[in-house]
N, C-alpha and C positions, 0 to 999 in steps of 0.2 A: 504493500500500500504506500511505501513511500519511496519504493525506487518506483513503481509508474504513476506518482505525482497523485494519487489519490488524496493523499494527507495535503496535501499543499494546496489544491482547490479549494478543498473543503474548508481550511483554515482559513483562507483567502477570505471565504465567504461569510465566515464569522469575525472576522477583521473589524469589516467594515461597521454592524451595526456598534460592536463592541469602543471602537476606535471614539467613535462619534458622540456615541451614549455617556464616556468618561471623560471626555475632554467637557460636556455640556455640564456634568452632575463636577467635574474639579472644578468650574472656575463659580457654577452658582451656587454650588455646597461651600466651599469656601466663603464665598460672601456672607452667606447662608450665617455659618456658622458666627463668623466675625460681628454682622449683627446683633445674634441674640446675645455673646457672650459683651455686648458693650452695652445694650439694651434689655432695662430689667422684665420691658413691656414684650420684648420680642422674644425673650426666652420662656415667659408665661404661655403666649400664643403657641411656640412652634417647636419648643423642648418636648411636649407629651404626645405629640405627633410624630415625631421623627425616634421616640422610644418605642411607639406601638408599631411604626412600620418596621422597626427592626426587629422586634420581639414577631411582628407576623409571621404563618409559616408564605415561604415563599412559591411553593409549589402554588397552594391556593390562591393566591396574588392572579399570576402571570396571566390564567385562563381570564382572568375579569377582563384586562386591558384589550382582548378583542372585539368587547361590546362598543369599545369608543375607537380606538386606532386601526381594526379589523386583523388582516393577517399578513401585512406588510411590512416592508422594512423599517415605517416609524412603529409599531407596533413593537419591534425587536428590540429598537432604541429605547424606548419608551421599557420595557424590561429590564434592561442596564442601570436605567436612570432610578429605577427603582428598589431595585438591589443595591448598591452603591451607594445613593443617596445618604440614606440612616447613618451609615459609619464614617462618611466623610464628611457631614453637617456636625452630628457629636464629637468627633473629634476634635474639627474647629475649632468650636464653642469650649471645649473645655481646655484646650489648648489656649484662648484667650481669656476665659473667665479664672482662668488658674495663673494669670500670669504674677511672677514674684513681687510680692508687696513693695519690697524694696526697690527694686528698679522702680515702680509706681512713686514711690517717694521721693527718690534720686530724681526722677524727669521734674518733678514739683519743685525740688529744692533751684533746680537750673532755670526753671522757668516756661518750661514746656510747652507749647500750644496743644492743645486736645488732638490736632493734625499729627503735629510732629510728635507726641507720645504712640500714638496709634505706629506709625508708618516706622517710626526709628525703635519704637521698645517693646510695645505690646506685640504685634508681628515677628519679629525676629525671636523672641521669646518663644512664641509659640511655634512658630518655623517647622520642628522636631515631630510635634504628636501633631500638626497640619501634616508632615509629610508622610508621617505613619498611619494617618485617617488615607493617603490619597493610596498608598499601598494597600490596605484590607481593602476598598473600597474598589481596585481593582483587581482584586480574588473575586470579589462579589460580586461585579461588573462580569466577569465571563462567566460567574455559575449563571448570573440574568440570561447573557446571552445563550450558553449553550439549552438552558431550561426552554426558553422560549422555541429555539430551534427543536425542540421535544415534545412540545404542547402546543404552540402557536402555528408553525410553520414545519414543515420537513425540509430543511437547507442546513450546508456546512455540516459540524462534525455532528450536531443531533441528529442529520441525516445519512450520517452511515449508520448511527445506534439502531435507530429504527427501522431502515431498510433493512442492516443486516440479520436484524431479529427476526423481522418478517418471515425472513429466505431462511431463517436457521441456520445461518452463518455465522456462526458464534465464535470461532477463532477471529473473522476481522470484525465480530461485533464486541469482543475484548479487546483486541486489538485498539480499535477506535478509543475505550474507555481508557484503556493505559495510557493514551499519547494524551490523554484529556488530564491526567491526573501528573504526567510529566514535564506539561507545557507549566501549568499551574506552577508546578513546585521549583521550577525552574526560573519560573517569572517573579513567584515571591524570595525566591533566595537572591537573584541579582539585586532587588529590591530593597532586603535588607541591606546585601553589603554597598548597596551605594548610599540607604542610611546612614550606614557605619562613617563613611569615609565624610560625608557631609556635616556632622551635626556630631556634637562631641557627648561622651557618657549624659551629661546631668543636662541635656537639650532633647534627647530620647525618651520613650515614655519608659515607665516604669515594664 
């Protein structure tokens, strides 16, 4: 399957909704989060939301979103976006509602603008557990996509699981599952060690 390029379509084609879905849910979970953690109003609103959708099982999730997006590639997107979501908005938020007092005092003592506190202290502080929300966040991001490819649509690698199951072809319908579980583990270990290399012990989360 991966010397006649089977695997490489098929990933191809989960790329795309995956690619799209995470760059949409980093730059407005990120926001996301920076808001509520600065706003006591916005964490009221949008904190018990984004714990319920995380606590959701996601299986159940995925099937609802074709009563409104149908069984289309924003459909797929819109799957990522929702898996992903939860863990890269909380981590944000807690990344910025946690940031160290002191620094908070130190920017006061200098005279800070509300601007420049934000952008030069609270931010970089948080930096560490933003970058390790944008990491789980894309673990989650592909179980979206591939689920969706499972439930939603038969394309990419959830369509060789279920093709292959159909046929009873269970060596490349293992197959497929392994490359799904190697891609993964691959993507989250580079992941860390570019954490590692970026952001020093006590800027990582616990």
């Amino acid at each position: 399957m991966l010397l006649d390029g089977t695997f490489t379509g098929a990933y191809a084609e989960t790329a795309g909704p995956l690619i799209v879905g995470v760059l949409l849910t980093a730059v407005g979970g990120v926001l996301a989060g920076l808001v509520m953690g600065l706003s006591p109003r916005a964490e009221w609103l949008g904190l018990p939301v984004f714990i319920v959708l995380q606590a959701s099982p996601s299986a159940a999730i995925v099937p609802l979103i074709t009563f409104v997006y149908g069984i289309g590639f924003t459909a797929k997107v819109f799957a990522v976006v929702l898996l992903s979501a939860p863990v890269i908005v909380l981590n944000s938020y807690r990344g910025i509602a946690n940031t160290p007092r002191s620094l908070l005092e130190m920017s006061s003592a200098f005279l800070a603008t509300r601007r420049q506190r934000i952008v030069k202290v609270i931010i970089p502080a948080a930096s560490g557990v933003i970058f390790a929300g944008l990491r789980l966040g894309l673990a989650q991001g592909f179980t979206g996509a591939v689920l969706a490819e499972l439930i939603i649509t038969p394309t990419g690698v959830g369509d060789l699981i279920t093709f292959n199951r159909s046929v009873a072809d269970y060596p490349r319908m293992f197959a497929s599952i392994l490359s799904i579980i190697i891609v993964a583990s691959v993507s989250v270990t580079l992941l860390q060690r570019a954490e590692q290399r970026l952001f020093r012990p006590e800027m990582r989360p616990a």
